[in-house]
Backbone bond lengths (Angstrom), bond angles and torsions (degrees), N, CA, C in turn:
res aa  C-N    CA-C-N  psi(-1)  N-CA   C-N-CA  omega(-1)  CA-C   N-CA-C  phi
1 X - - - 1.456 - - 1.507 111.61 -
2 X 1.308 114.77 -42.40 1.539 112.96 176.58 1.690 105.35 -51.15
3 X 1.329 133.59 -76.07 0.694 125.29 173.48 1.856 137.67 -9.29
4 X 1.220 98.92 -45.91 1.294 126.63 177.92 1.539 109.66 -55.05
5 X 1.413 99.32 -56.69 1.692 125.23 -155.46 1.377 106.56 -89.98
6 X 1.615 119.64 -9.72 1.170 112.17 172.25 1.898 106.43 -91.61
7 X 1.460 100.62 -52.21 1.333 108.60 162.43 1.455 110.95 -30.05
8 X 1.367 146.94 -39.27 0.908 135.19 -178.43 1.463 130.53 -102.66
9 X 1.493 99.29 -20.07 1.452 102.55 133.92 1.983 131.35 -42.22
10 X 1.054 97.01 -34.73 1.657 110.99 -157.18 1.848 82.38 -63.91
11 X 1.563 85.92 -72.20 1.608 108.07 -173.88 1.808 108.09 -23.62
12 X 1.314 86.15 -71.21 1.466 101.64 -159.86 2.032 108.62 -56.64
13 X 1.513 101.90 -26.88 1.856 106.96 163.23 1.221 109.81 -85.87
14 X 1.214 123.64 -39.97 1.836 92.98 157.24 1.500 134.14 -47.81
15 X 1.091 112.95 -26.07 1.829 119.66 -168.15 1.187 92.61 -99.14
16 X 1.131 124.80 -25.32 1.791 102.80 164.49 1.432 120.97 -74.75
17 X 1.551 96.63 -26.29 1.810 103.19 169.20 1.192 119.46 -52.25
18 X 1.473 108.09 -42.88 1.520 122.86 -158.98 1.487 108.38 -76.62
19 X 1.741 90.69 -45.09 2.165 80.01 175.31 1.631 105.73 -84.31
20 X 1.078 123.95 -7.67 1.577 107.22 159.11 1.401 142.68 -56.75
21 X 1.550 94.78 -22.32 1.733 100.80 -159.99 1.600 106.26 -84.27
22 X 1.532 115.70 -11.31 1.552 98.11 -164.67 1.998 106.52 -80.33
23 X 1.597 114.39 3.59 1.505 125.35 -178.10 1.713 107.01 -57.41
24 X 1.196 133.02 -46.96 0.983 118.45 -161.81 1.686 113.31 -101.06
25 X 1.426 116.82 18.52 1.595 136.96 153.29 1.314 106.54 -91.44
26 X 1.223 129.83 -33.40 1.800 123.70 172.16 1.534 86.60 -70.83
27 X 1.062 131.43 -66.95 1.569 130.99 -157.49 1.804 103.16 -48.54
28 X 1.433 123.01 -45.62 1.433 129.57 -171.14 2.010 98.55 -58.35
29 X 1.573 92.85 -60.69 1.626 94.44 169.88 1.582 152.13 -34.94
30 X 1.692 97.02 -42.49 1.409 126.46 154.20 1.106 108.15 -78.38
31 X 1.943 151.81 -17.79 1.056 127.43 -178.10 2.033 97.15 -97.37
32 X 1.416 117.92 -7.38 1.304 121.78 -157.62 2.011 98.67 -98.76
33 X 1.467 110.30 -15.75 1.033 117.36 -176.60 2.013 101.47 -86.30
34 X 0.817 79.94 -36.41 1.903 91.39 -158.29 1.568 73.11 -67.53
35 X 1.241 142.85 -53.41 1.508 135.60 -151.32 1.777 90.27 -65.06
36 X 1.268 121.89 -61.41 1.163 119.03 -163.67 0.973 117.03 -42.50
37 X 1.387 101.63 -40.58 2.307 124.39 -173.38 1.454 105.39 -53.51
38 X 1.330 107.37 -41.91 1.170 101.55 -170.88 1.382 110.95 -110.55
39 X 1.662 138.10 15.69 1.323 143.15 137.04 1.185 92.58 -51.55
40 X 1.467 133.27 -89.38 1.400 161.02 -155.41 1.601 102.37 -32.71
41 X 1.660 115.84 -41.25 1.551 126.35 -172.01 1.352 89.00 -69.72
42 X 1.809 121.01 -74.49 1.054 127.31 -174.17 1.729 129.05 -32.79
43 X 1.300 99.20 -41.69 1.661 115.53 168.20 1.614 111.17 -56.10
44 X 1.521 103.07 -64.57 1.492 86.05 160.54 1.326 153.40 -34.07
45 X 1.135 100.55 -59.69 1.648 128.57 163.33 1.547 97.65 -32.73
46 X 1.480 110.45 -79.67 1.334 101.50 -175.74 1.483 127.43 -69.67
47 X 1.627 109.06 -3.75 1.503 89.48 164.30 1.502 114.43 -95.98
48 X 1.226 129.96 5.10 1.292 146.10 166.36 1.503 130.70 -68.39
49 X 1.897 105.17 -40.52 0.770 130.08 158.51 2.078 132.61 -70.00
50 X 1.630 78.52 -24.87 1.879 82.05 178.10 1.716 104.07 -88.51
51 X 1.322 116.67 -44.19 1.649 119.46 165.27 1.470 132.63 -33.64
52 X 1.901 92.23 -40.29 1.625 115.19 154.26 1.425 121.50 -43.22
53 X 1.121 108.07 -73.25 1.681 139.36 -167.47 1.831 87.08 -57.43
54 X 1.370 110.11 -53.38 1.982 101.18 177.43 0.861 137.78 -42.19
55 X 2.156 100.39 -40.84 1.121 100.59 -174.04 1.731 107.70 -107.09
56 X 0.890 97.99 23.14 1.499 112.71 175.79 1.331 118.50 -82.37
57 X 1.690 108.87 -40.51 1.512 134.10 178.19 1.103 109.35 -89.93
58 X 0.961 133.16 -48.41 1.923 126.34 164.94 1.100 107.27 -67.91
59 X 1.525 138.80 -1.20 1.841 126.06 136.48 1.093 122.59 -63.17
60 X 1.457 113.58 -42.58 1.494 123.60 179.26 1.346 122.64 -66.09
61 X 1.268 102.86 -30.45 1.467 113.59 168.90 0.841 135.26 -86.74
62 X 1.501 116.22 5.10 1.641 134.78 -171.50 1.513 81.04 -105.19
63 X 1.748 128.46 -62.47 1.160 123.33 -140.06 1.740 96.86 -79.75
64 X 1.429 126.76 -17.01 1.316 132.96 176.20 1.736 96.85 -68.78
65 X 1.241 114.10 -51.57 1.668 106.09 -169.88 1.405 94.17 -50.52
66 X 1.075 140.96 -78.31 1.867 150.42 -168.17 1.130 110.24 -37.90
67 X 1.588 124.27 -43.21 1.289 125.06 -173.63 1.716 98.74 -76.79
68 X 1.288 137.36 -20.34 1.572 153.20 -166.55 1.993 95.55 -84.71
69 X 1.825 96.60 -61.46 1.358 93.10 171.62 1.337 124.73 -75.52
70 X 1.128 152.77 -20.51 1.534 156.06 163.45 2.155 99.38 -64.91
71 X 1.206 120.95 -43.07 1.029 125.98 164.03 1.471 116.83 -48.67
72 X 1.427 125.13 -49.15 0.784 123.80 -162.71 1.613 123.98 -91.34
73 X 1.677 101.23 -18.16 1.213 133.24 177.77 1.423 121.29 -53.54
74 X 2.274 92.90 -50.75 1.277 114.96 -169.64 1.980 101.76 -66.85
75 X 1.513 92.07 -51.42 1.746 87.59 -170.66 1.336 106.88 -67.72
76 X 1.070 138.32 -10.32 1.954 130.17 172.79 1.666 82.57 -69.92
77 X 1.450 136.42 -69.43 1.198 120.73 -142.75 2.011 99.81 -72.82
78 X 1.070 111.07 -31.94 1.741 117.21 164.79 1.339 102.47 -34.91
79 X 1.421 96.58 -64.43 1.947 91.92 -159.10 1.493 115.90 -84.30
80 X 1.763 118.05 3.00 1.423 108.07 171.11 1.507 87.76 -89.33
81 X 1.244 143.83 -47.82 1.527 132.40 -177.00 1.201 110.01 -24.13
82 X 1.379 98.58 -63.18 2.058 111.89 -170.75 1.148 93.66 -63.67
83 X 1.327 166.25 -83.66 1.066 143.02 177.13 1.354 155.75 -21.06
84 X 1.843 99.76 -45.24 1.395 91.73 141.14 1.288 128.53 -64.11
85 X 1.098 132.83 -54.01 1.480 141.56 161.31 1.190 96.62 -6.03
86 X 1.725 117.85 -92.04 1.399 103.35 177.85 1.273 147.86 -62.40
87 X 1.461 118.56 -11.85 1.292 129.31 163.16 1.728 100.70 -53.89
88 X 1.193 112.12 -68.53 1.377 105.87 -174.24 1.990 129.26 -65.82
89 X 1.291 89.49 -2.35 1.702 91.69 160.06 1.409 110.74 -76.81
90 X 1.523 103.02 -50.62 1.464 97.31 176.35 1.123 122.89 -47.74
91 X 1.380 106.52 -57.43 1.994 109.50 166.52 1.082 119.29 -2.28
92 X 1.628 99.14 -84.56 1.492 132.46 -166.90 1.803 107.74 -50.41
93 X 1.507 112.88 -52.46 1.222 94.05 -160.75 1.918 107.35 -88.84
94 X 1.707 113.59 -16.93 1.270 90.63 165.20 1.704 123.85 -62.61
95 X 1.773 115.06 -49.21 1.257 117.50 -171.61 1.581 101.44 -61.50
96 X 1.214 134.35 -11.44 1.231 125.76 179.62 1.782 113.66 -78.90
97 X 1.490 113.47 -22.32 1.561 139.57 166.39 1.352 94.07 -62.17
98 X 1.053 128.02 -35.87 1.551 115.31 -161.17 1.353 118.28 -114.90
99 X 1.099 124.71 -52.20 1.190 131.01 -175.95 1.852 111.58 -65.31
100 X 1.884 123.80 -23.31 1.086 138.41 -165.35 1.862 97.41 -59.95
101 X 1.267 101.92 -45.53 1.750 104.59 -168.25 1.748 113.14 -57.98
102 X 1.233 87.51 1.12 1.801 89.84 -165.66 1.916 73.15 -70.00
103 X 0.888 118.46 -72.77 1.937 123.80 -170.65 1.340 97.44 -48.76
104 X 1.108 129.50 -30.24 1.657 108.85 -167.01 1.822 116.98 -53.20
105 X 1.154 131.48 152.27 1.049 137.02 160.41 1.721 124.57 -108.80
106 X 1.335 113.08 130.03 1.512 110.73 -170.57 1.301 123.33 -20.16
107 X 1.359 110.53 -58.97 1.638 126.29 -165.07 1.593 111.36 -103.88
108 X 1.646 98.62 24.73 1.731 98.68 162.01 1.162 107.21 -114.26
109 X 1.299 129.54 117.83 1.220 134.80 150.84 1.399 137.45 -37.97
110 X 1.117 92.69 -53.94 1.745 129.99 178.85 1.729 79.12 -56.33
111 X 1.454 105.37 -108.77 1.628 103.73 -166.05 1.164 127.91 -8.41
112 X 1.477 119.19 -53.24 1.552 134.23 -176.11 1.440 111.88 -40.77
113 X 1.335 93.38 -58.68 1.735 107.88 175.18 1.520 128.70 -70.94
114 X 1.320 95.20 -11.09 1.531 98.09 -171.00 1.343 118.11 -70.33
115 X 1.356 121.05 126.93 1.431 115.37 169.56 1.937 105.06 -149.67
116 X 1.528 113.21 127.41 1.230 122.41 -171.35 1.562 116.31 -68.65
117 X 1.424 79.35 138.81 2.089 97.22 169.00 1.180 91.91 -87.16
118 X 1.560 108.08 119.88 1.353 133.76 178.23 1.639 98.96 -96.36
119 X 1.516 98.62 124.43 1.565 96.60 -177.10 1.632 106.16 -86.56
120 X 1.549 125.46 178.07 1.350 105.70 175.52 1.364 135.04 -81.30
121 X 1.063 126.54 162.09 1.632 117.02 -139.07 2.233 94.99 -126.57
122 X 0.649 105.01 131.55 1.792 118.40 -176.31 1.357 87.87 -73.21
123 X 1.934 91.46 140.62 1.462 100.08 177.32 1.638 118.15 -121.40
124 X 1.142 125.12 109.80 1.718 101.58 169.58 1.382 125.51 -23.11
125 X 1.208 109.54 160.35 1.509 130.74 -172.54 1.579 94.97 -110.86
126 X 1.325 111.98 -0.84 1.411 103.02 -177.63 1.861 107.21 -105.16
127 X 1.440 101.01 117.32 1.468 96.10 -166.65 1.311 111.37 -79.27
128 X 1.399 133.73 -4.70 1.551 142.65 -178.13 1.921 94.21 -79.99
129 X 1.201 115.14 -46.56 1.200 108.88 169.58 1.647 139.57 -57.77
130 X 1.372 77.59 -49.63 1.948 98.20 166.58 1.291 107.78 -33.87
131 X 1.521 117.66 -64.11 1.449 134.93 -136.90 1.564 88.10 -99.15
132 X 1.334 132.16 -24.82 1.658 128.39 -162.59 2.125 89.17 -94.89
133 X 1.370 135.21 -4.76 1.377 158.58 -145.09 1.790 86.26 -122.02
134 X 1.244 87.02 -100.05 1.407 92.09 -178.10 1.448 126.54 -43.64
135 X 1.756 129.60 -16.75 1.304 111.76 172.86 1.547 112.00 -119.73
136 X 1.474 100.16 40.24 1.412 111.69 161.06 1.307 97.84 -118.06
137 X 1.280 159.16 16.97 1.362 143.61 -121.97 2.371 64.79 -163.50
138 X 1.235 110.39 -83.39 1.797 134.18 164.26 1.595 95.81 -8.92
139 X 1.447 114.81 -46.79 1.184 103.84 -159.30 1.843 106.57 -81.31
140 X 1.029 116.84 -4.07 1.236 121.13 176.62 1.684 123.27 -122.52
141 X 1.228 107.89 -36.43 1.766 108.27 152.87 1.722 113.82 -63.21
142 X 1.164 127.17 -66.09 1.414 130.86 169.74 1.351 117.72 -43.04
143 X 1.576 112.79 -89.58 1.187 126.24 -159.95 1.673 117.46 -78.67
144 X 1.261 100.84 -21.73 1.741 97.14 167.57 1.536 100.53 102.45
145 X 1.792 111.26 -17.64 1.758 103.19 -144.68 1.777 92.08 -106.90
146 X 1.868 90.02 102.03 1.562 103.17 -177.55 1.462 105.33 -81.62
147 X 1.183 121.07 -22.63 1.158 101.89 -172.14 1.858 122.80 -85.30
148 X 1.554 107.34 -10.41 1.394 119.26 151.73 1.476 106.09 -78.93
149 X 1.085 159.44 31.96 1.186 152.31 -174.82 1.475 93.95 -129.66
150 X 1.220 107.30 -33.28 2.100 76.97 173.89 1.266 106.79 -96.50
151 X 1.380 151.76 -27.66 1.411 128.41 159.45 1.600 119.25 -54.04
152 X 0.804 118.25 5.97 1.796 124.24 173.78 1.458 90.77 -104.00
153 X 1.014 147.33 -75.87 1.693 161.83 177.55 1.862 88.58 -19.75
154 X 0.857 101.77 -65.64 1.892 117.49 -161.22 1.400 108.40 -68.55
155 X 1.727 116.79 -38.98 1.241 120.51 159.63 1.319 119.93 -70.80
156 X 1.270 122.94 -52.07 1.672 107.27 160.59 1.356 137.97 -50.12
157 X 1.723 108.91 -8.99 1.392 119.57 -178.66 1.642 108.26 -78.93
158 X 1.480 102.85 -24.49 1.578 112.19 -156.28 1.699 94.22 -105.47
159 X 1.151 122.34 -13.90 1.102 111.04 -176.53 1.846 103.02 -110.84
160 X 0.939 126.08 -28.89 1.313 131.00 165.72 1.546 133.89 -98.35
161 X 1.626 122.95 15.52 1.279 144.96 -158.38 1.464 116.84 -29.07
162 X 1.861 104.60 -29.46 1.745 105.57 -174.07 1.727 92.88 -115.66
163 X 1.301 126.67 41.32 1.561 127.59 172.44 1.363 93.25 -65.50
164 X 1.789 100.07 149.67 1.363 107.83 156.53 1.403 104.91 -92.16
165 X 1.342 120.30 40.79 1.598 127.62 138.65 1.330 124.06 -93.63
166 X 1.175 115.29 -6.49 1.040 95.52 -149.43 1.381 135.50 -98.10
167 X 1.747 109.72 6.36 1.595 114.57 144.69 1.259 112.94 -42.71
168 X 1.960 91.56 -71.62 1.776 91.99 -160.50 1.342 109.28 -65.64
169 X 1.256 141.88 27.14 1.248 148.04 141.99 1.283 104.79 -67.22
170 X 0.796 143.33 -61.91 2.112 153.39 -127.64 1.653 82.82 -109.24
171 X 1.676 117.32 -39.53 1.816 107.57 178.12 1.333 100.80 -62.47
172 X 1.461 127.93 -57.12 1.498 111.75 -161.81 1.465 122.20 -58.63
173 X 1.769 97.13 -50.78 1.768 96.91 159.71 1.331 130.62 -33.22
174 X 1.498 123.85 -47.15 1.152 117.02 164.12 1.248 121.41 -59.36
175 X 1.601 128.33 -67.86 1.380 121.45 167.89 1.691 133.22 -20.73
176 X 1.781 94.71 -44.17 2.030 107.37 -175.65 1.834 95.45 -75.02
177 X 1.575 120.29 -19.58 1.686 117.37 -175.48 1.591 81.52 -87.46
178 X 0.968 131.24 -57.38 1.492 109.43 -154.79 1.376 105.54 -64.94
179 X 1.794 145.21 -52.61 1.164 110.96 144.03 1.375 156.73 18.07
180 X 1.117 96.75 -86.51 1.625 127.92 162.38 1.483 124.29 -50.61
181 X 1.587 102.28 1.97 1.548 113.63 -159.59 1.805 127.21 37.93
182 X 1.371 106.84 42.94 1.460 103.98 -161.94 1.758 78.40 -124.72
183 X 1.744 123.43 91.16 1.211 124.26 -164.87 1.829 97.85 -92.18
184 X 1.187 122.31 -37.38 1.465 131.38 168.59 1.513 99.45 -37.26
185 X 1.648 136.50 -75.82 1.247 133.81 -144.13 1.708 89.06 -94.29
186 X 1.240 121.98 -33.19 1.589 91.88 152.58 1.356 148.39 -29.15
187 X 1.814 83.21 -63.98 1.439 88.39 -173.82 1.379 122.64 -76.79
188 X 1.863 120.08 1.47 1.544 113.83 158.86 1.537 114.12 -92.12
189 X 1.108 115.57 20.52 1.379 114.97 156.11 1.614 116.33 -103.12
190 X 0.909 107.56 -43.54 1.849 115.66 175.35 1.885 104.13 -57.00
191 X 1.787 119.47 -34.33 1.193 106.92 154.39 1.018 130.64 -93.33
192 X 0.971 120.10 22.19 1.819 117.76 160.43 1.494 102.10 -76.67
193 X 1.577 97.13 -38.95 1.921 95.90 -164.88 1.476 99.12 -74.68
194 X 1.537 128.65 -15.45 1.340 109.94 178.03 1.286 123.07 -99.04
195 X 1.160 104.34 -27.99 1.876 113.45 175.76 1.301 103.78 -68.82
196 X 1.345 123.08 -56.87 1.473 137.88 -158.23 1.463 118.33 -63.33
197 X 1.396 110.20 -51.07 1.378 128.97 -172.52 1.160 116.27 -124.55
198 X 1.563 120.60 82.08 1.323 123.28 162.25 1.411 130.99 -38.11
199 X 1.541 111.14 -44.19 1.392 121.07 -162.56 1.306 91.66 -107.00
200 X 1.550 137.69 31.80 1.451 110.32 153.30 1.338 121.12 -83.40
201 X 1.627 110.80 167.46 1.414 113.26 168.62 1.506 116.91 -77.45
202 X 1.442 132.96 -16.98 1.284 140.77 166.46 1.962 124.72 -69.05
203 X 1.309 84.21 -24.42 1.654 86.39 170.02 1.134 138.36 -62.17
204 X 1.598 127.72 -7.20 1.099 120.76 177.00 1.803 118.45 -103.52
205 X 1.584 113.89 -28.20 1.276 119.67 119.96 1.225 135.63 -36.11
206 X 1.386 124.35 -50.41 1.487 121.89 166.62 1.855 105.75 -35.85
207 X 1.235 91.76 -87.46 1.690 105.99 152.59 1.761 120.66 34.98
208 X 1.762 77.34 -91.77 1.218 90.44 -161.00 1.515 111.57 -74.41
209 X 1.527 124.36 -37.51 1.178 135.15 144.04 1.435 136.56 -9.03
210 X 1.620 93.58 -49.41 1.359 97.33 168.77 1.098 118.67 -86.89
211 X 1.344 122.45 -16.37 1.653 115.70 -165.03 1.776 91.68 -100.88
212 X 1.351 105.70 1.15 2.001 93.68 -178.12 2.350 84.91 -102.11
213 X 0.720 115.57 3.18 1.090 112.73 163.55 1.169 131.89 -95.74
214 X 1.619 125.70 -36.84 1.236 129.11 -178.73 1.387 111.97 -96.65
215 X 1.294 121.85 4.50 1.172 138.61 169.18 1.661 98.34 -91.65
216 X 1.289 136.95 -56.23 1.535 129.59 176.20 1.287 93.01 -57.98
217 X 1.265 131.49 -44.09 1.531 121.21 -172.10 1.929 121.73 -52.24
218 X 1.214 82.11 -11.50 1.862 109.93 -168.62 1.939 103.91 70.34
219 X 0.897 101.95 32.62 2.345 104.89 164.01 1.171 107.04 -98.19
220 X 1.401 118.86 25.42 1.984 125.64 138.74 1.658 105.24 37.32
221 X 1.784 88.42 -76.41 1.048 96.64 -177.22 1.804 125.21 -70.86
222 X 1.020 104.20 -56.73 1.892 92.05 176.04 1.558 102.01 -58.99
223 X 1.527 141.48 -19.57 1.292 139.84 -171.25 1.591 93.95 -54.91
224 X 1.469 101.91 -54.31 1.846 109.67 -161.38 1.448 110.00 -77.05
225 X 1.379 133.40 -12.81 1.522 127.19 -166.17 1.750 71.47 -99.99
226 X 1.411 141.85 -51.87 1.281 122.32 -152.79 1.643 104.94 -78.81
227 X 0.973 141.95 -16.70 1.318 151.87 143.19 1.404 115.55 -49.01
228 X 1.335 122.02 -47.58 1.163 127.90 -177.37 1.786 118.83 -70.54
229 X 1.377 86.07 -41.92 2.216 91.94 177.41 1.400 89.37 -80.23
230 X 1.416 153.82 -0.84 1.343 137.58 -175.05 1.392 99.81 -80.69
231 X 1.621 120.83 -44.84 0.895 123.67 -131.35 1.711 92.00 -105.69
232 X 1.258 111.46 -20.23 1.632 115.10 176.56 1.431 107.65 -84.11
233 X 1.673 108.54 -32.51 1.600 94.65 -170.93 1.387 119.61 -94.95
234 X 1.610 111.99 -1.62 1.514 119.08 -158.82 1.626 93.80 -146.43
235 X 1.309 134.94 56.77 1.564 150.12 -117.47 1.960 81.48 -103.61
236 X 1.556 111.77 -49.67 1.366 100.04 -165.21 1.826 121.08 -105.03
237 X 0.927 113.69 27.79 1.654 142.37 -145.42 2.182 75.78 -108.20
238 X 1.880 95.28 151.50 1.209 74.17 169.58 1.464 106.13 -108.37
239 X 1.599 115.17 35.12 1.506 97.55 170.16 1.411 87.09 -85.54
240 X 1.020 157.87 -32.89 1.257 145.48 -137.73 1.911 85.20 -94.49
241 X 0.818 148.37 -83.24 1.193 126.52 -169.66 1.971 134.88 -42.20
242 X 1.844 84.79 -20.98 1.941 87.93 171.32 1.284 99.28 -81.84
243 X 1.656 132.09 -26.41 1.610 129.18 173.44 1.517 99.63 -60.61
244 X 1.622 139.08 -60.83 1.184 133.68 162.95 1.494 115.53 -5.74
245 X 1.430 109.00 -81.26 1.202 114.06 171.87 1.634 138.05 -27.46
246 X 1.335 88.19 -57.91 1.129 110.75 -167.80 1.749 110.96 -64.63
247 X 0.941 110.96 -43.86 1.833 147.69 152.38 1.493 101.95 -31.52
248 X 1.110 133.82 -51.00 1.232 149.20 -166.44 1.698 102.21 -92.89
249 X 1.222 131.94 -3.79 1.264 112.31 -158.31 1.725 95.51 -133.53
250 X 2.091 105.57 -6.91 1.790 105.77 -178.15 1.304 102.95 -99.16
């Protein structure tokens, strides 16, 4: 009987073996799922993270276009400045060729020839000004038509009163009156440019202008004190040497 009873012992611990063994294939399953779960999280992440990075770069690339157009904005308005700038040197030094002979006197040489080194001249930042400057300035280098050139001069005076034109505004006016033979309303434009504006570049020309005017006017006397401060305060300039002259000859 022993025999028997162990034998069936044997049996009966195998079949508990047998339904035991399939535990640690559920266990592989539950550890193979959790891996996926958290591939699957991770996948996210990074596709969450690259959508980021997209829209991160199509900001950057929006805010690069603006910074390209504001860039590009600034140097168009740069290079019409410089242009006026130089448009109006040119201005200055042809109409300064032309308009100078109105002062010349027969038997001066010197005068005849004279025409000013215009130093460079500051420009507004305001381009409505520039352009309302420059095509009153147009109307007399270009078009010839002086006598529209001082109601443009007078309207730019009233509409722009603190321009950093606005000597050589009040100079040309004087110059288009002296023309015009109207030497009186000249010559209160030639003192605006001297009383008014110390630090222009037109004042020492202004100057002399005025004192070759109030001298035709026969005021001798203010002719010679305004000749005289030209020539002390602006000593190496060559208005100060055609005032010399001129000094020498009342």
């Amino acid at each position: 009987m022993k025999p028997k009873i162990i034998l069936a012992a044997m049996i009966l611990s195998g079949s508990t073996q047998l339904w035991a063994a399939p535990a640690p294939v559920s266990e592989a399953a539950s550890s193979q799922s959790s891996i996926e779960k958290r591939l699957a999280a991770l996948e996210n992440m990074m596709q969450s993270r690259n959508l980021l990075q997209v829209e991160l770069q199509q900001q950057l690339n929006v805010l690069q276009d603006e910074v390209s157009q504001v860039r590009g904005i600034t140097e168009e308005q740069s290079y019409k400045l410089e242009k006026v700038l130089q448009r109006q040197r040119e201005l200055y030094q042809e109409i300064e060729n032309r308009v100078s002979q109105a002062y010349a006197q027969p038997n001066q040489s010197t005068a005849e020839t004279y025409t000013e080194q215009v130093p460079s001249q500051a420009i507004s930042a305001d381009l409505s000004e520039n352009e309302a400057y420059e095509r009153a300035v147009a109307l007399i280098m270009k078009d010839k038509r002086y006598d529209q050139a001082i109601p443009e001069f007078q309207t730019f005076l009233s509409t722009y009163p603190s321009s950093v034109y606005a000597s050589n505004a009040h100079y040309w006016l004087g110059q288009l009156l002296t023309i015009k033979n109207d030497p009186v309303k000249a010559s209160e434009h030639f003192k605006v440019v001297v009383n008014e504006f110390p630090n222009s570049n037109k004042r020492p020309d202004a100057m002399l202008k005025l004192g070759t005017l109030l001298k035709e006017q026969g005021l001798a006397e203010q002719a010679l004190k305004t000749f005289n401060d030209l020539i002390n305060q602006y000593p190496s300039t060559t208005a100060a040497k055609l005032a010399t002259e001129r000094l020498a000859k009342m």
